[in-house]
C-alpha positions as CSV (number, residue, x, y, z in Angstrom):
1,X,24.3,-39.5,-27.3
2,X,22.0,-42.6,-27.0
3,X,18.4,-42.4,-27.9
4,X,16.4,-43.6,-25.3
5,X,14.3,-46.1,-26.6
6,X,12.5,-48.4,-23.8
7,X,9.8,-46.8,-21.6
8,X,10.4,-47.6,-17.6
9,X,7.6,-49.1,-16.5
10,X,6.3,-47.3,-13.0
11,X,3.1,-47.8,-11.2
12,X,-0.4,-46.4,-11.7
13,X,-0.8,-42.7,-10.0
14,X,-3.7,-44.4,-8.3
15,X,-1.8,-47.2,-6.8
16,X,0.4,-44.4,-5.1
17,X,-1.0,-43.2,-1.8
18,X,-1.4,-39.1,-1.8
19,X,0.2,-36.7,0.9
20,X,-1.7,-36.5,4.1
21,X,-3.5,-33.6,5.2
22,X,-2.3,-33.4,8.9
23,X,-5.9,-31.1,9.6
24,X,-7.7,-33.8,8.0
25,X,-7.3,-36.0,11.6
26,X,-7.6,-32.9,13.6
27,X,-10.7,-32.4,15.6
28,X,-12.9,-29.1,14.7
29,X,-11.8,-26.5,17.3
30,X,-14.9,-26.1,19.8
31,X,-14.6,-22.3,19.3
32,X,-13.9,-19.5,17.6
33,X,-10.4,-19.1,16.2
34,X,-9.7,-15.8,14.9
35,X,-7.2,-14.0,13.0
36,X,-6.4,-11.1,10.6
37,X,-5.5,-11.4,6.8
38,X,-4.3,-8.9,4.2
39,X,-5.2,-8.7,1.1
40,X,-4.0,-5.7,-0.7
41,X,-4.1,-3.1,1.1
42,X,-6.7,-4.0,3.4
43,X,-7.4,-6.3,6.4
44,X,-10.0,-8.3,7.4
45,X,-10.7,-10.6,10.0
46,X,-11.2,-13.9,9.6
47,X,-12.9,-17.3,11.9
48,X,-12.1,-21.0,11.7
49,X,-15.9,-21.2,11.9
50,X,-15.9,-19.4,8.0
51,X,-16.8,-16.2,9.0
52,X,-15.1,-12.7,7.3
53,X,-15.3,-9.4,8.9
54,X,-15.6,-6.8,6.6
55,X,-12.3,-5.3,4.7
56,X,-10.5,-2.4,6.5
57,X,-7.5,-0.4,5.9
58,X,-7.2,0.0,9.7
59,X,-5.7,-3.6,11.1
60,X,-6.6,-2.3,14.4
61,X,-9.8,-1.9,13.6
62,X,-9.9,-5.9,12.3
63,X,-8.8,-6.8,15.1
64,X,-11.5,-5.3,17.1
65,X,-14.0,-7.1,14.4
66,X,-12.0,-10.7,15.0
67,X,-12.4,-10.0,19.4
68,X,-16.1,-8.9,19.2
69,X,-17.0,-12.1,16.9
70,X,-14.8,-14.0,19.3
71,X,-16.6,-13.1,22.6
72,X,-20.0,-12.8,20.3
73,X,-20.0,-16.3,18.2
C-alpha cells in the first residue's frame, strides 16, 4: 500500500455556497396554521404563529385546542 503523502488542495468552506432553506423565500402564512405533535406520550397542539397548546394524552382533545386557537387567533 502507498502512503499518501500530498494533501489535495480544495476550496475554502466559505467559498462554498450552503443549502437553501426553501421556507427561507416563502412568504409568512397570513394565518394561523395548526397542527398536532407528540412528544411522548402526549400531544399538543402547535401554530405557525409559535403558539403551543398545553400537553394532553387525549389527541382529540389537541385538536380541539389547535381549532379554537384557529378560529380564536
Amino acid at each position: 500500500m502507498d502512503p499518501h503523502t500530498k494533501a489535495t488542495q480544495i476550496a475554502p468552506f466559505t467559498a462554498v455556497p450552503g443549502p437553501r432553506h426553501p421556507a427561507a423565500d416563502a412568504q409568512p402564512p397570513t394565518g394561523h396554521t395548526t397542527s398536532t405533535a407528540e412528544r411522548g406520550s402526549f400531544c399538543l397542539a402547535v401554530c405557525s404563529c409559535g403558539w403551543t397548546g398545553p400537553a394532553r394524552r387525549s389527541r382529540d382533545l389537541a385538536r380541539k385546542d389547535a381549532t379554537r386557537h384557529g378560529t380564536e387567533g
